[in-house]
FISE-238054 format. One record per residue: residue number from 1; residue in one letter; x, y, z of N, C-alpha, C, O, CB in turn. Coordinates in steps of 0.1 Angstrom, whole numbers, always signed. Glycine has a CB too. Layout:
REM residues N
mardo; seza; neast; nnorth; nup; caeast; canorth; caup; ceast; cnorth; cup; oeast; onorth; oup; cbeast; cbnorth; cbup
NUM; A; X; Y; Z; X; Y; Z; X; Y; Z; X; Y; Z; X; Y; Z
...
//
This chain:
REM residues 113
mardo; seza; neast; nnorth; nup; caeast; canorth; caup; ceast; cnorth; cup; oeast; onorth; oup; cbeast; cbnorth; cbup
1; X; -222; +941; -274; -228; +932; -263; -221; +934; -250; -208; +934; -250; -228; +917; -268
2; X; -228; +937; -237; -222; +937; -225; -221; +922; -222; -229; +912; -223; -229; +947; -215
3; X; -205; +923; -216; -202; +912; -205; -207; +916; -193; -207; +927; -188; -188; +909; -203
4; X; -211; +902; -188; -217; +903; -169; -219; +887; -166; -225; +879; -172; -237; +914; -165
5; X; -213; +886; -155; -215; +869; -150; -233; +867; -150; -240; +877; -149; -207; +864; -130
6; X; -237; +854; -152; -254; +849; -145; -254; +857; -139; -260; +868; -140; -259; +836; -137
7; X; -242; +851; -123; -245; +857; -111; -246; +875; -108; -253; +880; -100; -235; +850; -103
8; X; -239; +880; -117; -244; +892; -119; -255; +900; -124; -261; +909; -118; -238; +894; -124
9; X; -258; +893; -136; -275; +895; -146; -284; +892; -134; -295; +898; -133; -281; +881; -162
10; X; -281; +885; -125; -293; +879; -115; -295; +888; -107; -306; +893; -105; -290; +866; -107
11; X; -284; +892; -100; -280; +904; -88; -290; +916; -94; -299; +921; -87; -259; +909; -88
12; X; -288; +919; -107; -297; +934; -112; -312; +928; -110; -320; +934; -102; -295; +940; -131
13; X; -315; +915; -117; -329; +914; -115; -332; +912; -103; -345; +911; -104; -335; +906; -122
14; X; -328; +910; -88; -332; +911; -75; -331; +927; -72; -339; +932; -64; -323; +900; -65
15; X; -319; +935; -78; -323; +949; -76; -339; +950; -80; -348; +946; -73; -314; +960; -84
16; X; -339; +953; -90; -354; +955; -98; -363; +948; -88; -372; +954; -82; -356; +946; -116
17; X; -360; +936; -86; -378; +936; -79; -373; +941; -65; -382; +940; -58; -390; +918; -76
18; X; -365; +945; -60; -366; +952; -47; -374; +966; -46; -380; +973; -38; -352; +954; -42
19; X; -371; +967; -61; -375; +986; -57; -392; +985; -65; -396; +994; -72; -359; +1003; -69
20; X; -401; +971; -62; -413; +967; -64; -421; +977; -48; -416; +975; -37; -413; +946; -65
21; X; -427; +982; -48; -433; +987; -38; -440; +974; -26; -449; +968; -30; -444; +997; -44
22; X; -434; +972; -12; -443; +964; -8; -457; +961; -5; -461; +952; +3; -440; +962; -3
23; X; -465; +970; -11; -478; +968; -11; -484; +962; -22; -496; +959; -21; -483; +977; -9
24; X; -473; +959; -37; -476; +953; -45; -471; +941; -44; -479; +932; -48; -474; +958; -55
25; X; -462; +937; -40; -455; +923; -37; -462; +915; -26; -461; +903; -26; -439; +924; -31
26; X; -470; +922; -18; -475; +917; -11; -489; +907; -16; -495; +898; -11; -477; +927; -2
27; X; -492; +913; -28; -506; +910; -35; -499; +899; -47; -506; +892; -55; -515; +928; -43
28; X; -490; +900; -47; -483; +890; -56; -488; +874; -53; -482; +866; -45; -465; +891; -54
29; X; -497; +870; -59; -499; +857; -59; -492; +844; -66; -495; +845; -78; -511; +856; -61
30; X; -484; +832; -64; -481; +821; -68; -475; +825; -83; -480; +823; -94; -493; +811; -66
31; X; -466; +831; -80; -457; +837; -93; -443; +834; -85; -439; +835; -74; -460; +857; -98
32; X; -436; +828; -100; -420; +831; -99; -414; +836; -108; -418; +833; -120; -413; +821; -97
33; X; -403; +845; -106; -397; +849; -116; -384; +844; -115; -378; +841; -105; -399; +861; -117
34; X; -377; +843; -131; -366; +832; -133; -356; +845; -145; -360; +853; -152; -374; +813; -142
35; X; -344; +842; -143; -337; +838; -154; -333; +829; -164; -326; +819; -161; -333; +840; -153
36; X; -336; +834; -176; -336; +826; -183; -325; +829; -198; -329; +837; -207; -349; +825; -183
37; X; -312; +822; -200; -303; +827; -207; -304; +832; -221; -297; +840; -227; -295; +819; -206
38; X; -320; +824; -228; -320; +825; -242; -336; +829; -244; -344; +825; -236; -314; +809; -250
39; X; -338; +836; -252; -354; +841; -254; -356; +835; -269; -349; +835; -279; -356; +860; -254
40; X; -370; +829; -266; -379; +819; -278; -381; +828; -289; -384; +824; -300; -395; +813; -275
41; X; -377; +844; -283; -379; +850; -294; -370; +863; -302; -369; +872; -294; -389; +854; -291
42; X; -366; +865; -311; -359; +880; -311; -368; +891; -303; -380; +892; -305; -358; +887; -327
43; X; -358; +898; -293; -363; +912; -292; -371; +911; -275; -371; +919; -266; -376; +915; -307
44; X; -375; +897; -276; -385; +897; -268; -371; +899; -251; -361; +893; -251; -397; +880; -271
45; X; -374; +906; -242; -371; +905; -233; -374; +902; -219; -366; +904; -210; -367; +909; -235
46; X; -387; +898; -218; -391; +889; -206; -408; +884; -214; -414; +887; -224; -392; +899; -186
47; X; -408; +878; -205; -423; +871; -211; -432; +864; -195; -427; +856; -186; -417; +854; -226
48; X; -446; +872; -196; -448; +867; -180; -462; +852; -187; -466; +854; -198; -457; +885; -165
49; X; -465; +843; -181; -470; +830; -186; -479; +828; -176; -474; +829; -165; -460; +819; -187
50; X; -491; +825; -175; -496; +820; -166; -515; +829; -164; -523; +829; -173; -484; +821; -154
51; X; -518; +833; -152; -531; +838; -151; -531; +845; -142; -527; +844; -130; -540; +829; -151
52; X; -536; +858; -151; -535; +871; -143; -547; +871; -125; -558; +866; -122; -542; +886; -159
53; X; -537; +880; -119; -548; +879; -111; -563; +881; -110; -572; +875; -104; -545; +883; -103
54; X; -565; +891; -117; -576; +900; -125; -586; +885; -131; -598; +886; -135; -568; +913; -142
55; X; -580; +876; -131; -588; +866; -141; -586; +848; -131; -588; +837; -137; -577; +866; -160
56; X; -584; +850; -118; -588; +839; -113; -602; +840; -101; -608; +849; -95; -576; +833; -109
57; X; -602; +829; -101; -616; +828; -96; -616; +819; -83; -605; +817; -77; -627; +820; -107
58; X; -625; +814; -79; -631; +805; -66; -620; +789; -73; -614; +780; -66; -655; +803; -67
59; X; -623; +791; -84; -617; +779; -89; -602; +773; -90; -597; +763; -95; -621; +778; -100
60; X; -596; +784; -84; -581; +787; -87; -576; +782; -79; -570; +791; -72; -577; +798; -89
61; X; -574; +769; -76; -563; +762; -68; -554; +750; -72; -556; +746; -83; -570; +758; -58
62; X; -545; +745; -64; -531; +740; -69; -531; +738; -83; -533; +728; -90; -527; +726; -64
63; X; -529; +752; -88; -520; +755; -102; -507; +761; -99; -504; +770; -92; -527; +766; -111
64; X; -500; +756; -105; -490; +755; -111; -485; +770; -111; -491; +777; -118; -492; +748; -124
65; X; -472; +778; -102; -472; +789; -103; -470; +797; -118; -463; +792; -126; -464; +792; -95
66; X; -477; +808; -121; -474; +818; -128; -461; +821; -131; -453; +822; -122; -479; +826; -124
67; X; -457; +824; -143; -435; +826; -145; -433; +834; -155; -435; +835; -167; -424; +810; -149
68; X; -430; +839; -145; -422; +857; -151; -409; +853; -156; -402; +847; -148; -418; +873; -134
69; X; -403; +856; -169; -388; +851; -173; -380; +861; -175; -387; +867; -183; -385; +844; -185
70; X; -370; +867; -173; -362; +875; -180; -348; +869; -190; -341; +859; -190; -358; +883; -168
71; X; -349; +879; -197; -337; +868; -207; -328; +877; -207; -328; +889; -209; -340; +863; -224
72; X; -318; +868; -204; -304; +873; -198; -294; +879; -214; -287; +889; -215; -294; +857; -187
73; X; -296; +871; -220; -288; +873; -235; -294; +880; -242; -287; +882; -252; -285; +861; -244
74; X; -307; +887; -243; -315; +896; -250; -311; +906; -248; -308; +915; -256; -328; +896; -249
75; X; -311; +904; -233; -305; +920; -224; -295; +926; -229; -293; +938; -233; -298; +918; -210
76; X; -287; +915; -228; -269; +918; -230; -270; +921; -244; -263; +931; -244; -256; +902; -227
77; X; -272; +920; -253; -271; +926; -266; -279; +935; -270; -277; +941; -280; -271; +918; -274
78; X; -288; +937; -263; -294; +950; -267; -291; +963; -261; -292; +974; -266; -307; +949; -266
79; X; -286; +959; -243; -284; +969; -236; -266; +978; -245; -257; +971; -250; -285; +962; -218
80; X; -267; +993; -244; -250; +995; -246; -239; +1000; -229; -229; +1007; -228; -248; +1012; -259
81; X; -244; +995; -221; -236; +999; -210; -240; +992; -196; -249; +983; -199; -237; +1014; -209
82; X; -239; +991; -186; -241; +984; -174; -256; +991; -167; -266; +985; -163; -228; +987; -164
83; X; -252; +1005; -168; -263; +1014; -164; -277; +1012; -173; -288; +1012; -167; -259; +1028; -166
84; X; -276; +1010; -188; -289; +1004; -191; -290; +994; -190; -302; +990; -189; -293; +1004; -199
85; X; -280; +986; -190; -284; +972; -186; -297; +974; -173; -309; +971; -173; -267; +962; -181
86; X; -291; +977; -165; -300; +975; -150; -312; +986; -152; -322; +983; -145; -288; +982; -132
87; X; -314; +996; -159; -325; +1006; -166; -337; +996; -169; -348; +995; -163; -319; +1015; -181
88; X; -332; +985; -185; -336; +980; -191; -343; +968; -183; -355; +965; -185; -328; +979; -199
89; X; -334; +961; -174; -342; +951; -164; -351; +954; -156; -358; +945; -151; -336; +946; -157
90; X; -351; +969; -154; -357; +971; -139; -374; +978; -152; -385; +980; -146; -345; +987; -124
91; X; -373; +979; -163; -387; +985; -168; -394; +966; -171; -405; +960; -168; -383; +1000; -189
92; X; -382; +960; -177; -387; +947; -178; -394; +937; -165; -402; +928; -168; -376; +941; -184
93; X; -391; +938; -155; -391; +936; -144; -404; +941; -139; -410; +933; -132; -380; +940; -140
94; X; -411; +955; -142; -422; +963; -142; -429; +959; -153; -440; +960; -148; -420; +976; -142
95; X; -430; +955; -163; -435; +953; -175; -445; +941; -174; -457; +942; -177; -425; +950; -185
96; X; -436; +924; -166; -441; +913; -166; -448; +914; -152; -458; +906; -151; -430; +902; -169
97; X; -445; +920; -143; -450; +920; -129; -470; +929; -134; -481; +924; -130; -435; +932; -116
98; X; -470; +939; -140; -482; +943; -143; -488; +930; -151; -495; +923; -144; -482; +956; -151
99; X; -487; +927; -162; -494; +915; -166; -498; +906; -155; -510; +904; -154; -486; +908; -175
100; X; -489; +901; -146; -492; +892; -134; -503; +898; -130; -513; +891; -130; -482; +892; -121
101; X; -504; +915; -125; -519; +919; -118; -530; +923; -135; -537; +934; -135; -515; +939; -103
102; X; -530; +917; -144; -536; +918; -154; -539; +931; -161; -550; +935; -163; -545; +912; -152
103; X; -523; +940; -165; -527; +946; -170; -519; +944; -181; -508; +939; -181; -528; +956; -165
104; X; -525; +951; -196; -520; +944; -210; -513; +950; -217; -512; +962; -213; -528; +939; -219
105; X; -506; +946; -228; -496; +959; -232; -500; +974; -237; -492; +983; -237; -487; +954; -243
106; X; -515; +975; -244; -519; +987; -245; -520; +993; -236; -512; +1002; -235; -527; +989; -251
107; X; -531; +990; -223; -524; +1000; -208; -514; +1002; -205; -513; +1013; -200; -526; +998; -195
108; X; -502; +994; -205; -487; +997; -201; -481; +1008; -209; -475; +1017; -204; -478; +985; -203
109; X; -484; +1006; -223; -481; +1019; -238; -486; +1031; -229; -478; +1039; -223; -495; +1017; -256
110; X; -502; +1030; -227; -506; +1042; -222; -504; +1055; -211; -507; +1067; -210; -512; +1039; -221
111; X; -497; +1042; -200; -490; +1045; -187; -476; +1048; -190; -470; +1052; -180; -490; +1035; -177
112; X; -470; +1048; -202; -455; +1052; -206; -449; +1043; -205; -437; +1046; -203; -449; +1061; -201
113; X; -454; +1029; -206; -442; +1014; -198; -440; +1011; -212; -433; +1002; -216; -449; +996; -186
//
């Protein structure tokens, strides 16, 4: 398991979405993304919640933002070094941000994510 402070795990996941192109961030609607220390699940290492953009409508107002999680302790034990660590966040980081623009995990498979 790698050691790294929060404040560290956090620092990589603001790398990762920096290197988000801004023409996609720009289209990013009423989403946040969080860390989060413990995952609901084995294995699982982010989980995005909420309603893709692909799937709102005329009707879609004061809801509650969309939330992208990354899990900080999933990371850390699965990653073996610093360099994947930040590898591993920055594909996860890409992973939950497509779901946001509604794409699902078989297109992501398909695209190589």
């Amino acid at each position: 398991m790698i050691e790294i402070s929060a404040a560290g795990f956090e620092e990589l996941v603001s790398e990762a979405l920096d290197t988000i192109p801004p023409e996609l961030t720009r289209l990013m609607k009423n989403v946040v993304v969080v860390v989060v220390d413990r995952s609901p699940e084995e294995g699982l290492l982010g989980l995005y919640t909420g309603i893709p953009l692909t799937e709102r409508g005329d009707w879609y107002a004061g809801v509650l933002p969309d939330r992208i999680e990354i899990y900080r302790e999933e990371h850390l034990a699965f990653c073996e070094d610093i360099d994947h660590l930040r590898e591993e966040i920055a594909v996860t980081v890409v992973h939950e941000i497509a779901h946001h623009f509604g794409i699902d995990d078989r297109r992501l498979h398909e695209l190589g994510w």
